[in-house]
C-alpha positions, -999 to 999 in steps of 0.1 A, spaced: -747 -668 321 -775 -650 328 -770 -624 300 -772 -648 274 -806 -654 274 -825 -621 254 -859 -620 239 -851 -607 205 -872 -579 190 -868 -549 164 -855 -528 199 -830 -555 205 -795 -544 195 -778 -581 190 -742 -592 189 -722 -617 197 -710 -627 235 -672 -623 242 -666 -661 234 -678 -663 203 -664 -653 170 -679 -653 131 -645 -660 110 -646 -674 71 -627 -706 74 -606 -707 43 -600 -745 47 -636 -752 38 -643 -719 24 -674 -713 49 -685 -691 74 -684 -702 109 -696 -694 144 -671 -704 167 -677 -710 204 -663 -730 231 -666 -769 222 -689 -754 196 -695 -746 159 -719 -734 137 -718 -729 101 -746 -704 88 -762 -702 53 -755 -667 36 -781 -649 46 -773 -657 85 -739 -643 75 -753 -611 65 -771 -609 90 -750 -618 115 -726 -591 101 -745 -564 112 -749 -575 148 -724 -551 161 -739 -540 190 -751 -505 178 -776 -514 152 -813 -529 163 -825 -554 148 -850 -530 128 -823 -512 113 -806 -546 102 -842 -555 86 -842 -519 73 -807 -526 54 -819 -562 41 -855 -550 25 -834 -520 6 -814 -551 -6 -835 -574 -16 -864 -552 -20 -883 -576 -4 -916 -567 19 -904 -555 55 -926 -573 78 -914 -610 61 -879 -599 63 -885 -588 94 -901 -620 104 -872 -642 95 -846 -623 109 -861 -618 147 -866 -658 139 -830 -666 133 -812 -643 157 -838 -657 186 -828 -697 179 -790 -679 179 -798 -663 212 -820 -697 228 -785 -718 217 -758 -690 232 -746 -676 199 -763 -642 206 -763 -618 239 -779 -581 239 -757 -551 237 -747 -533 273 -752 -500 274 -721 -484 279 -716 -459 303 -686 -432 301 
C-alpha cells in the first residue's frame, strides 16, 4: 500500500486509512486502534490527538488546538505530536488525506 507510507509534517493533513478504526472498548474501558490482525491501545493524549485526525485539519492546526489547551509552548507540542502521528504512519495506523475532487 503505497499510500500508507507519509512523511508527517505541520502541512500534513492525517487520518486514518479505511481499515482502521479508533473505538473506546467498554470491556476494558480503553481506547483502541483497531486494524486487521492488529491493535493498539494509545495513552490519552494519542487519543486526543488522534481525534482530530479527520482529514481536514493539518497537523498545525491540531498542535494549534492542543497549546490553547494546555497552554503549553507550541514548538514542544508541536514536536511531540509530528513524533507520534509519524511512528503511527511508519506502523500503518496513519495515511495522508486525498484531496477530493468534485
Amino acid at each position: 500500500m503505497a499510500g500508507r507510507n507519509i512523511s508527517v509534517s505541520e502541512a500534513s493533513r492525517p487520518v486514518l486509512p479505511r481499515h482502521t478504526r479508533l473505538k473506546f472498548d467498554e470491556t476494558r474501558k480503553v481506547w483502541v486502534i483497531l486494524a486487521p490482525e492488529r491493535v493498539l491501545a494509545p495513552d490519552e493524549i494519542a487519543v486526543e490527538v488522534l481525534q482530530l485526525c479527520d482529514g481536514q485539519r493539518r497537523v498545525a492546526d491540531m498542535v494549534d488546538v492542543l497549546v490553547a489547551k494546555y497552554s503549553a509552548p507550541r514548538e514542544a507540542i508541536s514536536t511531540d505530536v509530528i513524533a507520534m502521528l509519524q511512528d503511527l504512519a511508519d506502523k500503518g495506523f496513519l495515511t495522508e488525506a486525498r484531496e477530493k475532487t468534485s
